[in-house]
N, C-alpha and C positions, 0 to 999 in steps of 0.2 A: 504494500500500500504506500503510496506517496503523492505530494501535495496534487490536488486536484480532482483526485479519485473521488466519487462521488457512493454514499453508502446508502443504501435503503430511498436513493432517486432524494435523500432529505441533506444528509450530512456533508457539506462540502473539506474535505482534511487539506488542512491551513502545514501544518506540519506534524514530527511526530514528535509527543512529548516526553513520552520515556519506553522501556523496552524491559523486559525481563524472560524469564523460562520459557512463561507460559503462553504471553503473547507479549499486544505493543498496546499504548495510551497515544493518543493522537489529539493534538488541539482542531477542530473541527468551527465551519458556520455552519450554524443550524438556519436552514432554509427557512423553514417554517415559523420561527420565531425571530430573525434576525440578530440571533444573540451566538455569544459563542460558546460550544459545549466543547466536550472531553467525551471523546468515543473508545472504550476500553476492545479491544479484537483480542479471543481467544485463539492462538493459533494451534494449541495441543489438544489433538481430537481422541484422546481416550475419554470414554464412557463416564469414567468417576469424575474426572475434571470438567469435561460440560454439564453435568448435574450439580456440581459442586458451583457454579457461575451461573447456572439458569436460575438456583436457589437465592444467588446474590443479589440478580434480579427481581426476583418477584418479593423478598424481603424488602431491598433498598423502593421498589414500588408504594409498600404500603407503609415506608415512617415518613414523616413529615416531621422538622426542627429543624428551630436554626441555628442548630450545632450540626445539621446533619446533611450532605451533598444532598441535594437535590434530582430524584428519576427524573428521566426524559422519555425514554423508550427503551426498549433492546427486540434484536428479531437478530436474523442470520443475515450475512453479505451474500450475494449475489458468488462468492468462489465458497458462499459451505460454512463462512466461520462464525461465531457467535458473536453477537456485538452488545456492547449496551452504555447508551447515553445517557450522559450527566451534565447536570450545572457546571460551567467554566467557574475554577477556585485561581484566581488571580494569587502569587505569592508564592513563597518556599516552599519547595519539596519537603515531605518528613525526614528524606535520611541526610537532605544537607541542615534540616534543623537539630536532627539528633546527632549530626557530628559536632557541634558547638557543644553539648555535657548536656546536665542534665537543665528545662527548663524553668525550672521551678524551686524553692528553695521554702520548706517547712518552718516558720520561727517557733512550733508548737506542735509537741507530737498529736494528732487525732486521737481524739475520745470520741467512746464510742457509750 
């Protein structure tokens, strides 16, 4: 996948924003809204790991917070792989925030 490629005839991918194992994270325009989302592509096609991401979907579907990304849709791309959009999160990655230590500092242990 790269910039231009169009997913579900809605997602236009601007670039890709990170990559792992499993699949890629891709900054996308969302057509439909004219906003920008985050298109997550599974590209490892064993059975446990697209149930394991169809789950992520239909979970990340039904929270609403605003601590929490925002669903936009997910289905399959047009070559097979599983997709699923999200709210565009402007800002640092977690693993360049959790190389900085720890964020947060306790002046008080928690009672419970």
């Amino acid at each position: 996948m790269q910039a231009g490629d169009v997913i579900d005839d809605r997602f236009v991918i601007e670039r890709v924003a990170g990559s792992g194992g499993m699949g890629s994270v891709f900054r996308a325009h969302d057509r439909l809204s004219s906003e920008p989302v985050v298109v997550k592509v599974l590209h490892d096609q064993e059975p446990r790991d697209i149930a394991r991401f169809d789950m992520e979907a239909h979970v990340l579907a039904r929270l609403d917070h605003p601590g929490i990304v925002r669903y936009v849709t997910h289905g399959v791309t047009s070559t097979g792989e599983p997709f699923l959009a999200m709210e565009w999160l402007a800002g640092e990655d977690l693993g360049a925030r959790l190389s900085r230590g720890r964020p947060w500092r306790w002046s008080q242990p928690l009672r419970r």
